[in-house]
Structures are given as C-alpha cells and as structure tokens.
N, C-alpha and C positions, 0 to 999 in steps of 0.2 A: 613489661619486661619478663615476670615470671612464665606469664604463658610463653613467650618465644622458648624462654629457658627449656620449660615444660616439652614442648614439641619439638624443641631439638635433641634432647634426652630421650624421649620416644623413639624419636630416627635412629638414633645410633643404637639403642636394642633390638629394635627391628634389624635391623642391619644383618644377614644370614651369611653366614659361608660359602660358596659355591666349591670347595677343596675336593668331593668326590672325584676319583679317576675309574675309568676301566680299565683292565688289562685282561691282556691275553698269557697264557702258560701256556707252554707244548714241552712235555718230559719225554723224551725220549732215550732208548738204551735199555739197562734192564729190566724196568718197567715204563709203561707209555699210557701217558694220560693229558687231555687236551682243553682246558676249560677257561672261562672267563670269569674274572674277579672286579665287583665293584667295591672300591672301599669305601663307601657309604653303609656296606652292612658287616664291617666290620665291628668284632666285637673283641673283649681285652681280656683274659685270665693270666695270672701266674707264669707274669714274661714272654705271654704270646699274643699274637695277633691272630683270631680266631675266622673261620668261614662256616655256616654249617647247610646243610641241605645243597650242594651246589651240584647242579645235573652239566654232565660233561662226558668226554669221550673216554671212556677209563678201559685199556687192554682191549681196545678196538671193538667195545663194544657202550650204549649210551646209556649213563646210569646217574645213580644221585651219589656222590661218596656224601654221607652224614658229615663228616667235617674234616678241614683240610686247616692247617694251622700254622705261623711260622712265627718261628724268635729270631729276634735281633741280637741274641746274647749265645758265648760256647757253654752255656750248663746246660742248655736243651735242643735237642737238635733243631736246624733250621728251617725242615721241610717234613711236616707230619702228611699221611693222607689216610684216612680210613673209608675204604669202599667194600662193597658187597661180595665179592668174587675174586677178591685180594687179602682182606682183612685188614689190616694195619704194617702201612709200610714208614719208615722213618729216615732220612736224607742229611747229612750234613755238609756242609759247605763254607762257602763266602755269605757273609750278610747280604741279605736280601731285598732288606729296605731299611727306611733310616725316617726319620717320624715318631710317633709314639703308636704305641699299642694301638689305641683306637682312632687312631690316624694315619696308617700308613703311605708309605711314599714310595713303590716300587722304584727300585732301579732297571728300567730297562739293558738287555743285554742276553748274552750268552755264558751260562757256568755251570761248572762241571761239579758234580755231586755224588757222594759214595754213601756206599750204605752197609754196614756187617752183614745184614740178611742178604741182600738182593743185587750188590756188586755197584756199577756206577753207572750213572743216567747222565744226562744232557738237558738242561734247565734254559727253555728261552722265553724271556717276559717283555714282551711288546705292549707298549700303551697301544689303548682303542678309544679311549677320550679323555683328556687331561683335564676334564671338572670345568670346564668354561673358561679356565686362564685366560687363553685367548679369545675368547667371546668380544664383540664388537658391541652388543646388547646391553647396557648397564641393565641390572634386575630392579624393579622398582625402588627397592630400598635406596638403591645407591639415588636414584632420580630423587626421592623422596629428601636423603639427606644433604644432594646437592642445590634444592630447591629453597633448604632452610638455610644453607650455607649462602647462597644468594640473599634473602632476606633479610637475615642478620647484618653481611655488610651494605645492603641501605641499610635498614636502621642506624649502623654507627654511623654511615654519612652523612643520613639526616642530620644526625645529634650534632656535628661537629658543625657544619653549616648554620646552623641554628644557633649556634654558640661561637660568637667572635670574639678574641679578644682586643681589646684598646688599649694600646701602649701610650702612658703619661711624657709626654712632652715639656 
C-alpha cells in the first residue's frame, strides 16, 4: 500500500502546468510598436509583470526593446516600453491583465491608452495560443496520474471483494 501511496504522490508532483499563453500587441497612434509576448518568460518585480530582450516591430522599424513591462495596479503605469530609438515611453489605461505578476492572463481586446509624453495610442492584444487549454493531447503526467488513478480503484475493489461480510441470522 505504501508504494501505491508513494507513486501516486510522485504523479501528482510531476503533474506541470501547461498555463503559458502567446499573445500578440499592435500599439498604434502616437507611438507604434508590434510584438509578441509569451507568458512563460514572464517575470515579477515591484507590481509589475516584466518582459525583457523582446525583438519586435518598434516605430517601423525591427529591434529588441530591453524591456517592456505592465501593472495591474493605478500606482504605476500600465504600459512601460523601453527601446533603442525611442527611449522610455510610459502608457496608462484600463488593466491589462488579471493573474499574478508571474502569471499573467491577458485580456484580449482593444483600449485606448494616454501618455503625458507622447499623447494617445491604440492597444490591441490578440491571443496567438492559449498554453494548450484546449489541447486534446493529455501530457504524460496527466496519463501517468490517470493510470495510477486506475490502479488504485482496482486495488479498493479487490479489497472489498475479498472481504465479505456475514450477517447473523
């Protein structure tokens, strides 16, 4: 019984995430920049959800901005970018995503974003794959912990077969 225990306690740590999503950004308006975001390389500091090194279409021309950043919260703006041939532009708006820091969950859509520097832009975040949600493929883990979930109930049905009761007459 302990090994079943055992290997089924394994299954379920093994057991991974598949939450990654792609998305697409296209900003257009005062400033225009075109890039994709996987949130598997998201990262978290100081109420933001961070990107860095991401190569994309920045002022119509294809470059890396070093990091592009967004809060969920009004203390910091919601749309950071820092690129090469721009410098540092900052966007506020509607929240953006909803998730934690190093999870994020885009809200696909279209919104409208201002900025004291650089006037107002046009924000639209199209999903490009939603992390396997809909995946028909269980990942082995899942096979794996479905397989022990099988075995276990034989094992209780053995046991219970194996053990009758007799009611006194």
């Amino acid at each position: 019984m302990l090994k079943i225990l055992a290997v089924t306690a394994a299954a379920v740590v093994s057991v991974s995430s598949a939450s990654a999503a792609v998305y697409s950004f296209d900003l257009s308006g005062s400033r225009n920049a075109s890039f994709q975001l996987d949130t598997a390389d998201a990262t978290s500091s100081f109420f933001q959800t961070n990107f860095a090194n991401v190569t994309g279409t920045f002022d119509g021309t294809t470059q890396t901005a070093s990091l592009i950043n967004f809060s969920a919260t009004s203390f910091i703006a919601d749309l950071n970018i820092v690129w090469t041939t721009l410098g540092f532009t900052q966007f506020s708006g509607p929240a953006l995503y909803t998730g934690t820091n190093d999870n994020p969950m885009f809200t696909p859509g279209t919104y409208q974003l201002t900025s004291i520097v650089s006037g107002s832009s046009t924000l639209t975040i199209a999903a490009v794959s939603d992390g396997g949600a809909g995946s028909t493929v269980p990942e082995p883990a899942s096979w794996a912990l479905m397989i022990v979930g099988f075995g276990l109930t034989g094992v209780t049905l053995r046991r219970r077969i194996g053990t009758t009761a007799t009611a006194a007459v």
